[in-house]
C-alpha positions as CSV (number, residue, x, y, z in Angstrom):
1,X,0.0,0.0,0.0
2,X,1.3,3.4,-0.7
3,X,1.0,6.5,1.3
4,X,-1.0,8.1,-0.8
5,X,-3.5,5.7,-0.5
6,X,-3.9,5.8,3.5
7,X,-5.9,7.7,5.4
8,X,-5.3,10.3,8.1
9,X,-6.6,8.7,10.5
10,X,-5.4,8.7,14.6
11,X,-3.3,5.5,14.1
12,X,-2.0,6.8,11.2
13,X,-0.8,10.0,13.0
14,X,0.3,8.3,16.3
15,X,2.7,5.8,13.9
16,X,4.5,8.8,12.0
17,X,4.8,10.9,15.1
18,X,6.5,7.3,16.7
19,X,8.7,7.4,13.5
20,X,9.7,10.7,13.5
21,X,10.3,10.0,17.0
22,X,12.7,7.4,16.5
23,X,14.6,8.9,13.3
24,X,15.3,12.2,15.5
25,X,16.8,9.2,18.3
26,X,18.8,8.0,15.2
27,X,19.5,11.3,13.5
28,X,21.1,12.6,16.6
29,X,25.0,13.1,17.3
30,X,26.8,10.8,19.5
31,X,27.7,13.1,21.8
32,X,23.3,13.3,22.3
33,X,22.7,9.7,22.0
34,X,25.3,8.8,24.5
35,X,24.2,11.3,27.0
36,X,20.7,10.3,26.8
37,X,21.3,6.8,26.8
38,X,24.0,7.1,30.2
39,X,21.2,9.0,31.8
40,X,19.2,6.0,31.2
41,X,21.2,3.2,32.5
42,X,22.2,5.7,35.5
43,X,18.4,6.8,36.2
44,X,18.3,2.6,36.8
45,X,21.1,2.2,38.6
46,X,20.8,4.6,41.5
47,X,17.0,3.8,41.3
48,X,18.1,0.2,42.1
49,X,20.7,1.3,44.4
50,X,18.7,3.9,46.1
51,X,15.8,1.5,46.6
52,X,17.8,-1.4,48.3
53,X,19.8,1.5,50.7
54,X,16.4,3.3,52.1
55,X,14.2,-0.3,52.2
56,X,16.1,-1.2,54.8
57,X,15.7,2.1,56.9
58,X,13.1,3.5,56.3
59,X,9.8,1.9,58.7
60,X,7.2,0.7,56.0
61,X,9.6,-0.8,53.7
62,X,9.2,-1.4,49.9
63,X,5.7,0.1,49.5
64,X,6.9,3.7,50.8
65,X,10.2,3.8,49.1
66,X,8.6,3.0,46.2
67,X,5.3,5.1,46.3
68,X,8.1,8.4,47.3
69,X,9.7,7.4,44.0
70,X,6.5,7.5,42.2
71,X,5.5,10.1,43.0
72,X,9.0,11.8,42.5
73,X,8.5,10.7,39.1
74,X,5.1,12.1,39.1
75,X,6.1,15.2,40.2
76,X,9.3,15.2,37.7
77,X,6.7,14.7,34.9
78,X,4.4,18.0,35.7
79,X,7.5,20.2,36.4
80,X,8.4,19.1,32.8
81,X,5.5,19.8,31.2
82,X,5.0,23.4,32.8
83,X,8.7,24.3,31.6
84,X,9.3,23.0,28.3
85,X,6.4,23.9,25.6
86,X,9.1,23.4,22.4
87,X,11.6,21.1,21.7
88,X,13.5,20.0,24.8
89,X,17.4,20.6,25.2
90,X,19.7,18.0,25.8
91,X,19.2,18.4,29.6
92,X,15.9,17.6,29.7
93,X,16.4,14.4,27.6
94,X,18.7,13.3,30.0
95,X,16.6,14.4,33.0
96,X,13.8,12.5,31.1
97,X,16.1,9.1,30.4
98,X,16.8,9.5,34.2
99,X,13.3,9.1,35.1
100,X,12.4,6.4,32.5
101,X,15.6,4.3,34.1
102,X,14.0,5.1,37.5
103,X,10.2,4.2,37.2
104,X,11.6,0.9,34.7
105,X,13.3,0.1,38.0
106,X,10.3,0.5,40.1
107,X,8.6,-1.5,38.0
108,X,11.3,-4.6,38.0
109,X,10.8,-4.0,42.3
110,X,7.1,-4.4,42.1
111,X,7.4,-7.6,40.0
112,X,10.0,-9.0,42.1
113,X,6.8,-8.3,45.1
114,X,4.6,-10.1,42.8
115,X,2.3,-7.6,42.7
C-alpha cells in the first residue's frame, strides 16, 4: 500500500509521530545519543541502588520507598510539562532518560513483590 492511499486517521498519525520519534533518536549526534542513553542506565542504577539502601531504613519498607519514587517521578513529569512547551534541550532528555531508568526500575521492584 502506498501513502497516498492511506488515510489520516489517529493510528495513522500516532505511527508517524512514533517514526519521527525514533529517526530524530537515530539522527542525533553521538555526543546526544550517548548522554541520553547514560542518563538511562544511571536513572536505573541509583534507582536500584537507592531503593535497596532506604528499604532497609526507612519503617514501612518497599511500599513507601517506592510510592516516594513515584510520586518523584510524578512530580518530575508536571515540572516538565510546565517548563518546556518546544523542543526540549539535551538536559531535559537526560533528565527525562533519568526518570524512565527510574520508574523501569520500580517496576522490576514491584514484580520482584509479585504484585
Amino acid at each position: 500500500m502506498t501513502g497516498k492511499l492511506r488515510q489520516t486517521t489517529r493510528l495513522e498519525l500516532a505511527q508517524r509521530r512514533l517514526a519521527g520519534a525514533l529517526l530524530s533518536q537515530v539522527r542525533r549526534n553521538w555526543r546526544g545519543g550517548s548522554l541520553a542513553l547514560l542518563g538511562l542506565l544511571l536513572g536505573y542504577f541509583l534507582s536500584q541502588n537507592l531503593m535497596a539502601v532506604l528499604i532497609v531504613r526507612i519503617p514501612g519498607g518497599r511500599p513507601v520507598v517506592v510510592l516516594t519514587l513515584v510520586l518523584i517521578v510524578e512530580a518530575i513529569v508536571r515540572l516538565r510539562s510546565q517548563i518546556v512547551k518546544a523542543e526540549p534541550t539535551l538536559a531535559w532528555v537526560v533528565a527525562d532518560n533519568l526518570r524512565l531508568g527510574a520508574l523501569y526500575a520500580v517496576v522490576l521492584e514491584a514484580f520482584k513483590l509479585g504484585t
